[in-house]
N, C-alpha and C positions, 0 to 999 in steps of 0.2 A: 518811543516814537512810532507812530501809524507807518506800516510799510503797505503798499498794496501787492496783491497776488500777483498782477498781472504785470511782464514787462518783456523784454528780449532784449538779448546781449550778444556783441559779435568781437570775438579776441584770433589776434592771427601771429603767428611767429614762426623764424626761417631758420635754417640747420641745415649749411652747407648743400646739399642740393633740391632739399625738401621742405616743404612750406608745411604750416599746419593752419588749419582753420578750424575755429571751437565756434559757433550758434548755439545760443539759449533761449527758448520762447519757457515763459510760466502759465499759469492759469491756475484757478481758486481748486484747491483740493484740499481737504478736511485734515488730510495727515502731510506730511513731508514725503512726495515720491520721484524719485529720477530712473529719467527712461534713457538711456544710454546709444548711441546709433555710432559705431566709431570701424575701421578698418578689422578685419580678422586678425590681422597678424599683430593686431595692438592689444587685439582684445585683453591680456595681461592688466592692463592696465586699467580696468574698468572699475573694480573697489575704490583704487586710491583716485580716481575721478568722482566720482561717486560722495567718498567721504570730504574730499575738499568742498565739494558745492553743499553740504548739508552740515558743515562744520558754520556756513555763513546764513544758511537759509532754511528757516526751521520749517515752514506752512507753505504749499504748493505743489501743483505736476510741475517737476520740470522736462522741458523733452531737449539732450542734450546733441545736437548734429556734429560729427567730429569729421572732418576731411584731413588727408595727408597726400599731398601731393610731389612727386620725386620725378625731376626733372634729371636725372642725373641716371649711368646704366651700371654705374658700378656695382650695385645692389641687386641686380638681376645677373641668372645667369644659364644657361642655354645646356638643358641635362638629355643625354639619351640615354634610353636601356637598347645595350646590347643582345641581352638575353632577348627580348619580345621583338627587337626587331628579325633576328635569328630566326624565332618561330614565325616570325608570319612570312619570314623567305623561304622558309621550308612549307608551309600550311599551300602558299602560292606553289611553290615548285612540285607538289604533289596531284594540286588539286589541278595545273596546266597538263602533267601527264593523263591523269584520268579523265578530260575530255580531249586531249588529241590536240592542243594548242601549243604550235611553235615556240621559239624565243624563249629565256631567263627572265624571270620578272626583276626590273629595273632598281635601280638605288630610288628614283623618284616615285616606281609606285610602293615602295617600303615606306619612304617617307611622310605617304598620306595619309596615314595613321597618325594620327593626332598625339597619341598615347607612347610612340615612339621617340618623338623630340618635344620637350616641352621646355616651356621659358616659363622661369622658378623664379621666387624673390628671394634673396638672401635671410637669412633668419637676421635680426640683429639685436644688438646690445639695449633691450628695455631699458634699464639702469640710467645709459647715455643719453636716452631722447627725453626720458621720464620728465626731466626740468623745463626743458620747450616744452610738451606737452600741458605742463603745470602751469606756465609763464601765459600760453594763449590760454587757457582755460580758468586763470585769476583774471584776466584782461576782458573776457566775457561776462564771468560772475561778475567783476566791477561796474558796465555799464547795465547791466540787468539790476543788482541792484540800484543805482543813482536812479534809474527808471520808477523801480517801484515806491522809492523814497518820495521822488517828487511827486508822484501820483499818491500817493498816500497824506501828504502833507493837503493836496484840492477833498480827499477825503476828510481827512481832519477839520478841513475848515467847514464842509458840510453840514458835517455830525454836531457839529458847535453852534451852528445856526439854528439845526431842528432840534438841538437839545435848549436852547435856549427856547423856541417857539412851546416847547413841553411846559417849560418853568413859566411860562407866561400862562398857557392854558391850567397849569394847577394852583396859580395862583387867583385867576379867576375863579374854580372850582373854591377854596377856600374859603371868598369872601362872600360865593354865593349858601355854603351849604347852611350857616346860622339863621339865613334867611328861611329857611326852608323847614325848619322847627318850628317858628313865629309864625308861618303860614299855613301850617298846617293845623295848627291852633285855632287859629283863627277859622278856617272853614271847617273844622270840627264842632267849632260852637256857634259857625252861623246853620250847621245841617242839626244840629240837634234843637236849636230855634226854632228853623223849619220843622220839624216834624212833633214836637212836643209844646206847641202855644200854652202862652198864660202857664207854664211851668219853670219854679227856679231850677238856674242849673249848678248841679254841684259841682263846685268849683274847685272840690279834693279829687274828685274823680277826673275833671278833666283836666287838672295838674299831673295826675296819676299816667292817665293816655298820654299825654303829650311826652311826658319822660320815658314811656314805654317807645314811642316812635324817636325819639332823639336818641337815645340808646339804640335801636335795633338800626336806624342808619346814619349813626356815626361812622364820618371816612376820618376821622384826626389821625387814626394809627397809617393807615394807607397813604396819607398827604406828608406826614412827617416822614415813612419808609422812602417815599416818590423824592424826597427832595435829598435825601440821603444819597438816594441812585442818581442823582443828579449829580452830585459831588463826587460822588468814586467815579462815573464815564468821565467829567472831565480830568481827573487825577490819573485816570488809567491811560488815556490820550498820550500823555507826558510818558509812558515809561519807556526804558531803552528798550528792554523784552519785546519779544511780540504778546500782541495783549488780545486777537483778534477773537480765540476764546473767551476771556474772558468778556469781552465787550458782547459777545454773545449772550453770556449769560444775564449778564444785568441787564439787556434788552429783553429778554423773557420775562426779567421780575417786574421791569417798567410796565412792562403788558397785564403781568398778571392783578398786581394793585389796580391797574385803572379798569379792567373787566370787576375787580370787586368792586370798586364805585360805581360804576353803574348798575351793579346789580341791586345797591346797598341807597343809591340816591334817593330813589323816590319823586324827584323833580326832573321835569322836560329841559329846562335851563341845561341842568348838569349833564345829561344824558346825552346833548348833544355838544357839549363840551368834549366830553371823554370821546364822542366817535371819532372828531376834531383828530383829539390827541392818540389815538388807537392807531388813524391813518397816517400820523407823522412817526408812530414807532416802529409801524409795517417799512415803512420807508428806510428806517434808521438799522433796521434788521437787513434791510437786502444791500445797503451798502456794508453793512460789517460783514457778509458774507466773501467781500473782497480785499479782507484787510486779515493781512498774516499772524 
């Protein structure tokens, strides 16, 4: 089944005083990459993130936004170093003597020291939050993908339209390129009229030529390849996989066969036939370049 690249997903789940929120934006990227944005103190937890979202989703960036928000103060808690407050009552009380200044320096100007009292987060139990964390973080991969599923599926029906508008133009190509033998037959033997009056023409020799130009722009192998690749994009459409590879690649062979017929036509008809069909496969390539 076509998934497309691009989608974003939002999953949120609560734990006693703390909420979590997981945000997923994707976009087309060549390999499977996740960018991680989540708290420090989680950070622990960034592999087994990591590997859940790429256990579901093969082809894309994804940029993962993780909030945790703790409404609750039990998990905080208010640390002072004795030692440093020590020296800098001493550092003050030295430095008040050697210029000559009155007074004991205060509890409150110890306290100004930043680095003297600080409000600390409790370390806690990875382990315990690991499953809320899991639970908003399947909750966001679920709507990111339903995103890119339904969008993949207005792809799908795209690629099936311009793949059928292909089968149409190579089928025109087909019926014109026999035509294109017999014609040139024919102006072979009305220029050799022209130029050689009152002489017969030998009719082995210009049997000869014209098998020589029917052979040299023969497309049967390329029309019959073309209509092969017709059948595996839509076979490949269908699979559960992501197929966005391969649909790649049979879009370069669909190009390449039709650059060989026009190189190989020899007729204005066909040649603007294949431009035709050239710009409906440019086309069919930039949408597969958003399909996983």
């Amino acid at each position: 089944m076509i998934k497309s690249m691009t989608g974003y997903g939002r999953g949120e789940n609560q734990h006693e005083s703390k909420s979590f929120t997981v945000e997923i934006r994707s976009v087309n990227h060549r390999f499977g990459e996740v960018v991680i944005r989540l708290p420090k103190y989680y950070i622990a937890l960034e592999d087994r993130i990591r590997k859940l979202i790429l256990g579901r989703v093969s082809r894309g960036r994804l940029d993962v936004f993780i909030t945790v928000d703790d409404s609750g103060s039990e998990n905080k808690s208010i640390r002072v170093d004795k030692g440093l407050a020590m020296a800098y009552y001493n550092a003050l009380e030295e430095l008040r003597e050697t210029i000559g200044i009155e007074g004991k320096p205060s509890l409150i100007d110890i306290s100004r020291f930043s680095d003297v009292i600080r409000l600390e987060e409790v370390q806690e139990d990875i382990e315990k939050l690991w499953p809320f964390f899991k639970t908003a973080v399947s909750d966001a991969l679920g709507q990111l993908i339903d995103m890119r599923t339904t969008e993949g599926l207005r792809l799908r029906e795209d690629l099936l339209k311009r793949v059928g508008r292909l089968e149409e133009y190579t089928s025109a190509i087909g019926e014109r390129a026999p035509l294109v033998v017999n014609e040139y037959k024919e102006k072979l033997k009305t220029r050799i009229n022209e130029l050689l009056t009152d002489v017969e023409i030998d009719e082995t020799r210009l049997i000869v030529e014209t098998a020589v130009f029917a052979d040299r722009s023969s497309i049967t192998e390329e029309l019959v390849r073309l209509r092969s690749h017709f059948k595996e994009l839509r076979a490949t459409m269908d699979m559960e996989e992501s197929v966005g590879r391969k649909l790649d690649f049979l879009v370069q062979e669909l190009n390449r066969e039709f650059n060989t017929i026009g190189s190989k036509a020899n007729d204005l008809e066909i040649s603007s036939t294949v431009i035709k069909a050239k710009s409906e496969v440019e086309k069919i390539r930039e949408q597969v370049q958003n399909i996983e």
